[in-house]
N, C-alpha and C positions, 0 to 999 in steps of 0.2 A: 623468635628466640635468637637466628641470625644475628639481627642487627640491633640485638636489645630492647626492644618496642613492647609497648601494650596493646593488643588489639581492642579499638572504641567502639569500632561497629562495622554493620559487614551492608552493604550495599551492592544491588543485585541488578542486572538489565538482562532479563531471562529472551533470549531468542527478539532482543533489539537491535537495528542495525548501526553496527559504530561508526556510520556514515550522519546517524541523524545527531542533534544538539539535544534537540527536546527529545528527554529522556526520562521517566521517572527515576532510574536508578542515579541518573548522573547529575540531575536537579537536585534529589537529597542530598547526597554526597555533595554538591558543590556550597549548599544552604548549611550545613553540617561543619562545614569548615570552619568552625569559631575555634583559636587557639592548636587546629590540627595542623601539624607540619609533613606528617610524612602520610602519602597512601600508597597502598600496596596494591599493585595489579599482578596478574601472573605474565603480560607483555605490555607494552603500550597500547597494542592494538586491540587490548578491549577498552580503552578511554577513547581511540579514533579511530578513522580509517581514512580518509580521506583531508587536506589540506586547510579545507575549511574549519573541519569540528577543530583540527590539531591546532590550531593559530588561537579560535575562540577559549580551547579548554586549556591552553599549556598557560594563555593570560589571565585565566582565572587562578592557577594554583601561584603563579608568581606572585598575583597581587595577593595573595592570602601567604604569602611567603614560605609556601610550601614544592616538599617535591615529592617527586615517585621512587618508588624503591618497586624495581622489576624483578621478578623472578627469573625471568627469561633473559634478563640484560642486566647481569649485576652490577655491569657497572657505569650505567643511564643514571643520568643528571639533568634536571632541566638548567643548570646552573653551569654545566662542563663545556670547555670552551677547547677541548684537545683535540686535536682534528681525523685522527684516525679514530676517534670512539664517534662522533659525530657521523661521520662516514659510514662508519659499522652499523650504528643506530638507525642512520637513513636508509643503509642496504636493504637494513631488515625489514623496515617500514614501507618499502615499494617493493620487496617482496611479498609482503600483508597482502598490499593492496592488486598486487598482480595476480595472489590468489585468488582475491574475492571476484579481478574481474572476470576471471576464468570460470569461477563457478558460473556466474551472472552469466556467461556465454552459453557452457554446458545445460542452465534451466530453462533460456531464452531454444534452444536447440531442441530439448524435449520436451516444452510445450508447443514445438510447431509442428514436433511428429507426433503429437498427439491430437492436436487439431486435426490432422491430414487423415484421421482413425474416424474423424466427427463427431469426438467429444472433446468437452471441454477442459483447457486447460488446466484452470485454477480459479482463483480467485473466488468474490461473493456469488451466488448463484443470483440470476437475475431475479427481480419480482415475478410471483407465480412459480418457482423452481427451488427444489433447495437439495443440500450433499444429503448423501445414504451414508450409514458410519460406513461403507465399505470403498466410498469416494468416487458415486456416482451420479447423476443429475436424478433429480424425478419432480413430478407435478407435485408441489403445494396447491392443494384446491381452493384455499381460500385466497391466495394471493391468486392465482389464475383466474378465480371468476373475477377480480376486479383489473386485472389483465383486459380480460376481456368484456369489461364495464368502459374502461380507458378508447376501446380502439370504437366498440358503438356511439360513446358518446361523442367522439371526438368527429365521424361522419355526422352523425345528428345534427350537433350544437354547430359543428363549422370552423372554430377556433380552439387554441390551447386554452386563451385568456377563461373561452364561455367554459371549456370542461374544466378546471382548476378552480375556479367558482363552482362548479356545482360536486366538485368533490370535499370542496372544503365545508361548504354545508351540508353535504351529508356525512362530515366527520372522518373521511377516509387519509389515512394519515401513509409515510412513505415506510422503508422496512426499520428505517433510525427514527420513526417517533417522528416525524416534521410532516407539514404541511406540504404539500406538489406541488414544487415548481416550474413555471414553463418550458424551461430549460427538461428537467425531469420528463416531462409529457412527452417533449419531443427525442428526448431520448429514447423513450420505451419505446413510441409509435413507429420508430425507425428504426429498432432491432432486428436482425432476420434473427436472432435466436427462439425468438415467437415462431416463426413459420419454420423451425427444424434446421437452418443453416448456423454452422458453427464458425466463425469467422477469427482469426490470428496470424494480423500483419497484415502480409498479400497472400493467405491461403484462406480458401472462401470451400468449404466442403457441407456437404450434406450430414448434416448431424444426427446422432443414436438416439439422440432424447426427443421423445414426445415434442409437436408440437402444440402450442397452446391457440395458433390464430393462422386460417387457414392461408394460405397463398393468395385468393381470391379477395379476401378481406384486407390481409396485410398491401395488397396490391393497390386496391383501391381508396388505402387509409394512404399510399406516397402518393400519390396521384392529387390528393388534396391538399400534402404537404407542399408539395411542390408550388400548386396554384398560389394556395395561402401566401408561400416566400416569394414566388414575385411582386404580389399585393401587396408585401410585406403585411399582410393579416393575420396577426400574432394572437 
């Protein structure tokens, strides 16, 4: 109502980081742009964050000869060439980004004092493990016994090559649906999160969650890694 406009459509990047390009929300909106001159954000900084997205996305709306009308910054232009709004615009913009790296520090800090407790920070749970709704590790039995189908077969057979053939033929696929790849195999077989240690950075602590592969085992599955990679017998 402001600025006289019709709203066309409303495009969303729910919990995306304005760091990335590839974006659903900001793909639409960019493919969207037939005939649109103005978009409305409530700052810039949820179109970017960082110099890269800002350079790739400000040359998309130019060549579509459009701009932004900010809520936060009434009076941003991709077009204003006045040096004290430019200034003010930029302040803001490295303050965005001094925010975000401050978080980034703050979660990087309490995921290593959570490590140091030996559980797990974050992220995907590994194969054989998955989150409790209350955000804590436990055994998946069905990924665990092929956890520990992984580390037998892989003393048996010898190689990653022979067990990744013989998972593939017996149909065993990874937690996204793909086929195991070597690279894959030898990441599991060289996890200490199998044997109960929780690992983040340089802190190496004995971890709360169950292990799936004893120490003994885990031990003697590097023991072959090792040989194998002088062999290079992949």
């Amino acid at each position: 109502k402001n600025n006289a406009l019709e709203l066309a459509e409303i495009f969303c990047d729910r919990g995306i980081s304005g760091t990335k390009i590839d974006r659903a929300g900001l793909t639409d909106l960019l493919s969207a742009m037939n005939g649109i001159r103005k978009i409305i954000v409530l700052n810039t900084s949820r179109l970017w964050r960082d110099d890269i997205s800002k350079v790739f996305i400000r040359r998309a709306f130019i060549q579509a000869k459009a701009d932004i009308v900010s809520i936060e910054q009434p009076n941003y232009s991709l077009y204003k060439n006045d040096p004290s709004e430019i200034f003010f615009n930029g302040v803001l913009e490295l303050l965005d980004q001094y925010e975000r790296l401050n978080i980034n520090l703050k979660l990087a800090k309490g995921r290593k004092t959570k490590a140091r407790t030996g559980n797990k920070a974050c992220g995907v749970a590994p194969l054989g493990y998955r989150w409790t709704h209350d955000a804590k590790i436990e055994i998946d039995p069905d990924g665990a016994d092929l956890v520990k189908l992984i580390y037998d077969q892989y003393l048996n057979l010898g190689s990653l090559s022979k067990v990744k053939d013989d998972l593939d033929d017996s149909g065993y696929l990874t937690q996204r649906g793909n086929s195991f790849s070597k690279q894959a195999l030898s990441d599991i077989l060289s996890n200490e999160f199998y044997r109960g240690i929780v690992t983040h950075g340089t802190v190496k602590e004995k971890g709360q969650h169950p292990p799936i592969i004893s120490a003994i085992l885990f031990n003697r599955v590097q023991s072959k890694l090792t040989g194998n990679n002088k062999k290079n017998y992949y």
